[in-house]
N, C-alpha and C positions, 0 to 999 in steps of 0.2 A: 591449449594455446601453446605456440612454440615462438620463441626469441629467438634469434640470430644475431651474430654478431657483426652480422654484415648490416642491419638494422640499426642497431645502435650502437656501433663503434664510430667514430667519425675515418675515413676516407684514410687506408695507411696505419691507422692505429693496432695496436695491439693491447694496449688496457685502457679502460673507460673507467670514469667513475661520475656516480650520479647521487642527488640525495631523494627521498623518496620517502612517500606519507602515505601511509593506508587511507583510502578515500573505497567507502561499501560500493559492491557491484562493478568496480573498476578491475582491480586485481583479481582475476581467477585462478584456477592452480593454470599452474604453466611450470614449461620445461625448456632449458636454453643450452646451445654447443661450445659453451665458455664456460671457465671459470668461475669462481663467485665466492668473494669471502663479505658478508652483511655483518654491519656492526650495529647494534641495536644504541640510538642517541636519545630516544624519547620513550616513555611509556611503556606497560608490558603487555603481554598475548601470547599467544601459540602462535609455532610456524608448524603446521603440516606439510611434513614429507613423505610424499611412498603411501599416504594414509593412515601416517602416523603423527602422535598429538604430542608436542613438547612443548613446556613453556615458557616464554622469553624474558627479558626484559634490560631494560638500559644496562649498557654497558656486556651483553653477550655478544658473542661472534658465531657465527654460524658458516663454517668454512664446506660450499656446496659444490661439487663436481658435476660435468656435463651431464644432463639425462633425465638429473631426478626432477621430478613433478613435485613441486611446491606450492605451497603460499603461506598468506600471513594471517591472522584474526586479532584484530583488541582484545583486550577486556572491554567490560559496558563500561561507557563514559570516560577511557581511554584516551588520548590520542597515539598511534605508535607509528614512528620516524627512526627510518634508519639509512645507510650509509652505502652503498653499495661499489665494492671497488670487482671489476672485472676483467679478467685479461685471459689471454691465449696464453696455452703451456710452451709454447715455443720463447717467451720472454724469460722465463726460469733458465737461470744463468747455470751452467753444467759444475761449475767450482758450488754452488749453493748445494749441490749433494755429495760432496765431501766433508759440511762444517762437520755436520750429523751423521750418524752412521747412515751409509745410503739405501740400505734396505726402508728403512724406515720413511722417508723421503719417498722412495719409489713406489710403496706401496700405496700410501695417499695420492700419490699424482695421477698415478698411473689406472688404479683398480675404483668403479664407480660406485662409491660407497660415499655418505656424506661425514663429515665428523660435527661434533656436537660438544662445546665445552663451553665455560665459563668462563669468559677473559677477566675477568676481575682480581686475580692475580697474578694480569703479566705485566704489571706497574712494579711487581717487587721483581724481575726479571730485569738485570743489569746487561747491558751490552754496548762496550767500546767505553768503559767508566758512564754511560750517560742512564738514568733513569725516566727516559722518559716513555710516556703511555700511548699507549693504542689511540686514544679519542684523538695527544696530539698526530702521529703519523697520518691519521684518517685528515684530518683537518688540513694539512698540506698538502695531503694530496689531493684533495678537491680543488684546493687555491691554486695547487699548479695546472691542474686539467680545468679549471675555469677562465685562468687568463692564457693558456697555450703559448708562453712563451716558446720561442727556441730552446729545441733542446728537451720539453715538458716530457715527450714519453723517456725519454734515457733518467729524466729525475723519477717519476713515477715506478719505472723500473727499478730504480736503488729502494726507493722506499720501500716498493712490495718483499724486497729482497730481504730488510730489513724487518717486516709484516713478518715474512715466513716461518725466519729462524724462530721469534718470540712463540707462533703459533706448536711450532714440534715443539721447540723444547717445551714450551706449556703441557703440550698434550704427554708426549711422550716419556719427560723427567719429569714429570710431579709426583710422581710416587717411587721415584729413585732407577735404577737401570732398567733399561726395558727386557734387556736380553734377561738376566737375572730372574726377571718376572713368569718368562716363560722356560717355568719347572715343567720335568714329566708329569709330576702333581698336579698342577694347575692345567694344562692343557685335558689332561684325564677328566679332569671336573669340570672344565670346559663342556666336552662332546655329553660326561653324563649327563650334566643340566640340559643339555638342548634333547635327548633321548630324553629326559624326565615329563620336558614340555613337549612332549610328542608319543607319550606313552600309552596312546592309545592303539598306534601303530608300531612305534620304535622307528619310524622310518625318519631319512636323512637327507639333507638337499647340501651335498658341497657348498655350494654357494654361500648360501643361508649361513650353513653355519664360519665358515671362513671368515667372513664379513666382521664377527665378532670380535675377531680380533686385526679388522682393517689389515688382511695379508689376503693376497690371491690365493684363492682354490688351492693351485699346486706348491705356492710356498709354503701354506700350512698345511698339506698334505705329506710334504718332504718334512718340514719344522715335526711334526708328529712322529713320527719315524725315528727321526736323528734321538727326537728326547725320551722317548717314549722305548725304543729298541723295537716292535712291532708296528705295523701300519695300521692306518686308521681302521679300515676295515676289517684287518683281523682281532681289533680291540673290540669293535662293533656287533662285530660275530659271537665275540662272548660275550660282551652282555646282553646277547639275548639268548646267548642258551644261559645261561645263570636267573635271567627272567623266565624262561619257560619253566628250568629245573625248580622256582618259587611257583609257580603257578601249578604245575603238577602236583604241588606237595597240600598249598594250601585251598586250591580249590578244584573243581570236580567237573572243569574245562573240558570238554575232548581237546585230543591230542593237535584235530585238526583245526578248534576255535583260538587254541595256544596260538599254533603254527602262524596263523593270523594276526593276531597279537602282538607276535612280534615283528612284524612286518614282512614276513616271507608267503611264499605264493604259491611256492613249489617242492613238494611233499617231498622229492625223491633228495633234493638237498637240503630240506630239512633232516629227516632222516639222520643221513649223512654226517652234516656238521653235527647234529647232537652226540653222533655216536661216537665223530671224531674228538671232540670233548670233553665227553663223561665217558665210552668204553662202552656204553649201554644205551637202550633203546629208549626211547620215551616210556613204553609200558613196562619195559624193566628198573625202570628210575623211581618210576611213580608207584611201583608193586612194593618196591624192597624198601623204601622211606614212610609210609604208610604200613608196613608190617607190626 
């Protein structure tokens, strides 16, 4: 199922907002070319996205970008009601990506990845001396786009603007610098967890892994580089000859079940990288460590 926002925006609009109850059989997954930040106002469940199983409940936000195939599921004997505010990226005011550093910004807007966080602590989140919460902002902004005064999308717009800041900073400061976060260390432990969870092959999908840290492909491709001093790939290359040179040692693989193993296909540059590596041959590695 696909949503448009030529569907349900009214005539001119550029953010919508609706409220909305899971009713069985009605809701299937569906995918829409808007926006979408859902605030969870009743009862808990999973939202699946992508076919994947998270689970929700009152007072979560679920900030969704164009593409992804969603939906929703109760628990039994549930009711779950939630909030749904929608708009086109063209409404995101250009000064809104200077409060925060702009990378950070860009990279949520811009690259199709969902985020996933807990809004239940962005009540302690102060901004302009006011402390007030997500449920009120949501609440006006239905009341504005219910009665359409003059004027309602330019208020709806401040608000969402308002929505935005609380949501980075939520995501992005709760654990203190973002930049800070990403050490050579950390990014290293990064790609090896996702090579860990693939170690049947070792093999790699940019994308995939990118994602994890909600940066495009080539930002965290260049981001790895800069902290790192080598490229992704040539980090990637040795941990599989460091995997192979374990597997030669500890088990009794042919060369070409290894070669496999770690994700390569093609003998002559396997070879090759091993030798540029270690200096030695796979059967000269595996002879003189087993002697």
């Amino acid at each position: 199922m696909f949503f448009s926002y030529k569907d349900l925006f009214r005539p001119g609009e550029h953010i919508a907002m609706s409220n909305s109850v899971y009713i069985p059989d009605i809701l299937s997954e569906h995918k829409h070319d808007f926006f979408e930040i859902a605030y969870i106002t009743e009862g808990s469940g999973y939202h699946i996205l992508n076919e994947q199983r998270t689970s929700i409940r009152k007072n979560d936000l679920l900030f969704l970008t164009p593409r992804s195939m969603h939906t929703y599921e109760p628990r039994p004997n549930t009711t779950l009601k939630w909030i749904n505010c929608m708009f086109l990226p063209d409404v995101v005011d250009e000064q809104l990506l200077n409060i925060l550093e702009p990378n950070h910004m860009l990279k949520v807007m811009l690259f199709p990845s969902p985020l996933f966080y807990d809004s239940r602590g962005l009540s302690e989140i102060e901004l302009t001396s006011n402390n007030d919460n997500v449920n009120f902002i949501f609440s006006e902004m239905v009341r504005e786009y219910e009665n359409a005064r003059p004027g309602y999308q330019e208020t709806l717009k401040s608000y969402l603007q308002i929505l935005l800041i609380k949501i980075f900073r939520a995501y992005y400061l709760k654990d203190g610098n973002p930049e800070q976060e990403n050490s050579s260390a950390q990014l290293m432990q990064l790609v090896l967890d996702y090579l860990n969870e693939n170690s049947e092959t070792m093999e790699y999908d940019l994308n995939t892994l990118s994602k994890r840290t909600f940066y495009s492909p080539r930002y965290f491709r260049n981001l790895f580089k800069q902290k790192t001093g080598i490229t992704l790939n040539q980090f990637i290359r040795q941990k599989r000859v460091e995997t192979a040179c374990d597997l030669l040692i500890t088990t009794d693989l042919s060369v070409l079940a290894i070669m496999e193993k770690i994700g390569m296909n093609d003998t002559k540059s396997f070879y090759r990288l091993f030798k540029d590596v270690t200096g030695k041959t796979p059967a000269q590695y595996r002879g003189e460590r087993k002697d």
